[in-house]
Structures are given as C-alpha cells and as structure tokens.
C-alpha positions in Angstrom: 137.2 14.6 120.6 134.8 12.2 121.5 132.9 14.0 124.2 133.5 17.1 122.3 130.6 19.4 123.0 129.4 18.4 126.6 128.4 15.6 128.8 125.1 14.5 126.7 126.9 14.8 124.1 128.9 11.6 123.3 129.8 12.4 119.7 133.0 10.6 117.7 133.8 13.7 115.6 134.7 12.3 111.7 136.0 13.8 108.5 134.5 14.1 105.3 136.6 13.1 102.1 135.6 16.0 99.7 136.5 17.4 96.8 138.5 21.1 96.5 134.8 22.3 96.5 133.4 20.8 99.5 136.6 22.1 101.5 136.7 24.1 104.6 138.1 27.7 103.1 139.1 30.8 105.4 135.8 32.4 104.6 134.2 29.4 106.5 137.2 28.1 108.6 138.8 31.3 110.3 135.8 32.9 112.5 135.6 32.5 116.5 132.4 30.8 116.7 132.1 26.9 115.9 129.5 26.6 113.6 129.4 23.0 111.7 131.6 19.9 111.9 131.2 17.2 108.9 132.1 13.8 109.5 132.4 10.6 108.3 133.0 7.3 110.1 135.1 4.6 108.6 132.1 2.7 107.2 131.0 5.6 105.2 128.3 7.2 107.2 128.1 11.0 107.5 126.8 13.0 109.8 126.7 16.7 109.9 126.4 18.5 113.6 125.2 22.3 113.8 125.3 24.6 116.6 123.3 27.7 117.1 124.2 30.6 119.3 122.6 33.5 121.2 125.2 36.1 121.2 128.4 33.7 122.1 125.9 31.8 124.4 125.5 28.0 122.9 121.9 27.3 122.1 121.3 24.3 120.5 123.5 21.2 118.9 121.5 19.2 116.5 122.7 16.1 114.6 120.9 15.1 111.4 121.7 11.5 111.9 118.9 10.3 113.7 115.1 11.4 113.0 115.8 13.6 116.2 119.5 14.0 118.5 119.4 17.4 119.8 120.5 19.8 122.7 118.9 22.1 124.2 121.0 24.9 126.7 119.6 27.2 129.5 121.5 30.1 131.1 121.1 32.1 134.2 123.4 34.8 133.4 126.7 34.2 132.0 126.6 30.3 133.5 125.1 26.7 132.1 122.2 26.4 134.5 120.5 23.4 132.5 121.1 20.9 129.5 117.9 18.5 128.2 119.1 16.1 125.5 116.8 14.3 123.5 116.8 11.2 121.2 115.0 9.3 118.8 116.5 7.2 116.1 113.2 6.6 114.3 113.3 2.8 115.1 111.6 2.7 117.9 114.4 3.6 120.5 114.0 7.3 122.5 115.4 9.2 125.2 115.0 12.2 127.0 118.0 13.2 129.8 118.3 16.6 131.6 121.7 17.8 133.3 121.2 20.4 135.4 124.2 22.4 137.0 124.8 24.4 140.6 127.1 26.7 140.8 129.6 28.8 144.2 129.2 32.3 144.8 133.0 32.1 142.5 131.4 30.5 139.7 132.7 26.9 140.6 131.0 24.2 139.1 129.4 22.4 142.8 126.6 20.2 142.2 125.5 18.4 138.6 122.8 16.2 138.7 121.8 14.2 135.9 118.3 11.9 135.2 116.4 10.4 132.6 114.0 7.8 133.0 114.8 5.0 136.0 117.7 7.1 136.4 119.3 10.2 138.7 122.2 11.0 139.8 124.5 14.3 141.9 127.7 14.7 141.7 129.0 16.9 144.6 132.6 18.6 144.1 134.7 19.9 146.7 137.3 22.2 145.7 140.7 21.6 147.7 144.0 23.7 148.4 146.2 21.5 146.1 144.5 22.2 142.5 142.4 19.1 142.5 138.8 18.8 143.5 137.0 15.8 145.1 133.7 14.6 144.3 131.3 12.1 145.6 128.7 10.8 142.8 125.0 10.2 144.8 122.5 7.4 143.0 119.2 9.2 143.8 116.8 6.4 142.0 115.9 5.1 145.0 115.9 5.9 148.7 117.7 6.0 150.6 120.5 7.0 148.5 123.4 5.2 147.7 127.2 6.6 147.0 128.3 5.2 143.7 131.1 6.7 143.0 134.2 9.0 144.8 137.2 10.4 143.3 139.5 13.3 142.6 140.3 15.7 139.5 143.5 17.2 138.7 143.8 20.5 137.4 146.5 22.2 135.5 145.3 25.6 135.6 141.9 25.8 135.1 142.4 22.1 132.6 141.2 19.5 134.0 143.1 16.8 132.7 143.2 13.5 135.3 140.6 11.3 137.3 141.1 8.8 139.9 137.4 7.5 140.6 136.3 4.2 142.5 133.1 3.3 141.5 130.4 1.6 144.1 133.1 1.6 147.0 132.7 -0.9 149.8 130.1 -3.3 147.8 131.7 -6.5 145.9 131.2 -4.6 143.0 134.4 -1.7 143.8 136.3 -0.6 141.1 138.8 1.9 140.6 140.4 3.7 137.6 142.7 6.2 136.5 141.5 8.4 133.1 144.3 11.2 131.9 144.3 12.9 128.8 147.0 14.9 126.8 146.3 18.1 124.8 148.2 20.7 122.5 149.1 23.7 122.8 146.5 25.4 119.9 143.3 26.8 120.6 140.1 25.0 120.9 137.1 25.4 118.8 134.7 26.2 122.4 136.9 28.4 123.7 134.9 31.6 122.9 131.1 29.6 124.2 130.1 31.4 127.1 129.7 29.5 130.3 131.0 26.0 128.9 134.3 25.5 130.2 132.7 25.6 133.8 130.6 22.3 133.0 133.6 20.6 132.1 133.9 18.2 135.0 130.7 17.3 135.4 128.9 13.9 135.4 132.1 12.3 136.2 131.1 8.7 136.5 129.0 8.9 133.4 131.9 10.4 131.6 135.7 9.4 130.8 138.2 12.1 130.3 137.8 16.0 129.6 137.6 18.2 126.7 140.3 20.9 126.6 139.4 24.3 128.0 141.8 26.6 126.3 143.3 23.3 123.8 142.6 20.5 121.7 142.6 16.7 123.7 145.8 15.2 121.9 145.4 11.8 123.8 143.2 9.9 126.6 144.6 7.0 128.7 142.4 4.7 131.1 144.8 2.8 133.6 148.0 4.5 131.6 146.7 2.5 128.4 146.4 4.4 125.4 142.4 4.4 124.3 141.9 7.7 122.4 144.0 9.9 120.0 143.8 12.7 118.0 145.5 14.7 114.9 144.6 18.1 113.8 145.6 20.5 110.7 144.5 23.7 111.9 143.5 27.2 110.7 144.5 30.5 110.1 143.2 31.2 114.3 144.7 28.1 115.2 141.9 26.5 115.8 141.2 22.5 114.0 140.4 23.1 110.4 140.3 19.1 110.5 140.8 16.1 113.1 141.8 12.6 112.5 140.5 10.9 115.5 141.4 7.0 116.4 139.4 4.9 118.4 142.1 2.1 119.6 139.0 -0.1 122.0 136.7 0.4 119.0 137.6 0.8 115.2 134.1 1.5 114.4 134.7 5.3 115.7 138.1 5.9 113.7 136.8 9.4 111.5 138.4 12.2 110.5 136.5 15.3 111.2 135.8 18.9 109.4 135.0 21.6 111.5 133.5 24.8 110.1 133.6 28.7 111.8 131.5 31.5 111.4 
C-alpha cells in the first residue's frame, strides 16, 4: 500500500521482524480503528506511523522517521475539506503542501487543488453515465493557466480501480498512460475513517493508482506491467494483521508491514 493513507501521503508500508513479544495480538490487532503500522524496509530502517482520531474522524498521521512528517486533517461536517502536510528531515530539506478538497451537493469529490511552494494545481472531475469520471488537471503557477493533464477513472462500484491520463496534451511533451490496480476481497484497515474514501481520486496526476475503498490493493500495473504487489495475513475482522509489500521498479521499498487496531 504505497499510497496508503492519502494523497500527501506517499508511504511504503514495511514489516517489522519481532519476537513473540513484539507481535500484533487480538487485544491490539482486532478493533475498527487503524491505530499504528510498524515497518521496516529491506535495509533495516524502521519507521513507526500513528494516527489520531476525533471520534472515527482521522486527525493527524505522524511518522517518527524524520525530525518532522506529519498530517494535519480538516472537516466541514462529515467530509475532508483540507489536508496540510508538512516535512522536515532535519538536514536541511522542508516542505509544506496543502490539498484542499470541493465537494457536489451528493457528496462527490469535484474540485482538489493541491500547492506548495512554486507549485498549484485543480483537478476538475466530471462524473459521467457510464461509471467513470473525467478530469482535467489545471497548472495554476502561472497565468494564464495551462491544462496539464486529462483523463478518465473507472469505477467498480464506488472503487476506483483504473486511469487512463495524458499528461501535457498537445505540447511535444504528451504522454499517455494506463494505471490499474487489483484488490481482495477482505476489509481494509480505512474503511471505518469518516469522509476518506471520498478523496480517493484526487490529485490524479500527482498520484498513480488507488487505495481500496472497501479492500486491500492486491496489485498495481502501469501500461499492463506489473509495478506493485502486495500479501497480507489478516485478523480476526479481516482486516491486514500484516503486509508484505514488493516494489518490482524499486527494491529499496520491498517491506513487510505491521498494522496495529484499537
């Protein structure tokens, strides 16, 4: 799940190798709520990411690799009206990004707009007859603005689960793609987060793929080539207990991941 948690958050979920002690038990494993995940990449670094709630209303996400790499949520309501990310690996490198999020008088997700410094973008999404929904990503840097981006989700239900997306259409720099991902049939560790689902296809140029709604992402293919795959054993609620997650464009991100429940 390498997007796991939302579009600012690019995470590579990884496992831990514990001892008996150090595993995931029911007390800690079996609730609704996701609280913790552990991981470990293949070189040995851990990281632990936590997630704090209002009610079932996502909060916060922190990681404690970094001296700062945390997530900040707003709601209006029931819906995601705002996410600010921000960064700071303690070496001299920082960032600051806020998504912000529009919503139909149905609840659709409509407009996202995304910026951080020398950078903003809107993403517009028109929702169409035939369960898929078009969208037209807007670079609003600089004026005028410039179309950067136009494509179309697929939806199975309320999953998304395909893009086709050309990227700066009409300029010699056009580029088109297909993205699809696979997922199981067991229940994923969100699903109870108010409000999160909807923001699911946001940022769609800045992000490949989609998270499961209702399931766990099994597999993710760019151009019907195999880039992403995941494993799970899962718990008493049949939610992961843990993932083993491989990278195939970049070992570095091979992990295996422990998730923890309140």
């Amino acid at each position: 799940m390498k997007k796991f948690l939302t579009v600012l958050s690019a995470i590579t979920l990884v496992f831990t190798s514990c001892s008996s002690d150090d595993s995931p038990s029911e007390e800690t494993s079996s609730g609704s709520l996701l609280t913790k995940i552990v991981e470990t990449y293949d070189d040995g670094t851990v990281e632990t990411i936590e997630f704090e709630y209002n009610g079932n209303k996502i909060v916060r996400q922190t990681s404690d690799l970094d001296v700062r790499d945390e997530t900040i949520f707003t709601y209006t309501g029931d819906l995601i009206t705002k996410e600010e990310y921000f960064f700071d690996d303690g070496e001299g490198y920082t960032m600051e990004e806020v998504i912000s999020y529009e919503y139909d008088s149905n609840n659709r997700l409509i407009k996202s707009s995304r910026a951080s410094t020398g950078l903003a973008e809107e993403d517009i999404f028109t929702y169409n007859s035939n369960s898929t929904i078009s969208f037209t990503t807007t670079s609003t840097t600089t004026s005028p603005s410039t179309i950067v981006a136009t494509g179309i989700i697929y939806l199975n239900g309320d999953q998304p689960y395909k893009k086709t997306i050309t990227e700066y259409p009409g300029t010699i720099w056009e580029s088109s793609r297909v993205e699809e991902n696979e997922f199981d049939d067991k229940v994923n560790p969100l699903i109870n987060v108010v409000g999160l689902s909807k923001t699911l296809i946001a940022c769609p140029k800045y992000i490949y793929g989609y998270d499961g709604v209702s399931n766990n992402n099994l597999n993710f293919k760019r151009d019907n080539v195999l880039e992403e795959s995941s494993t799970y054993t899962y718990n008493n609620n049949n939610m992961p207990l843990t993932e083993n997650y491989i990278d195939t464009s970049n070992s570095d991100y091979n992990s295996v991941s422990q998730y923890f429940y309140n």
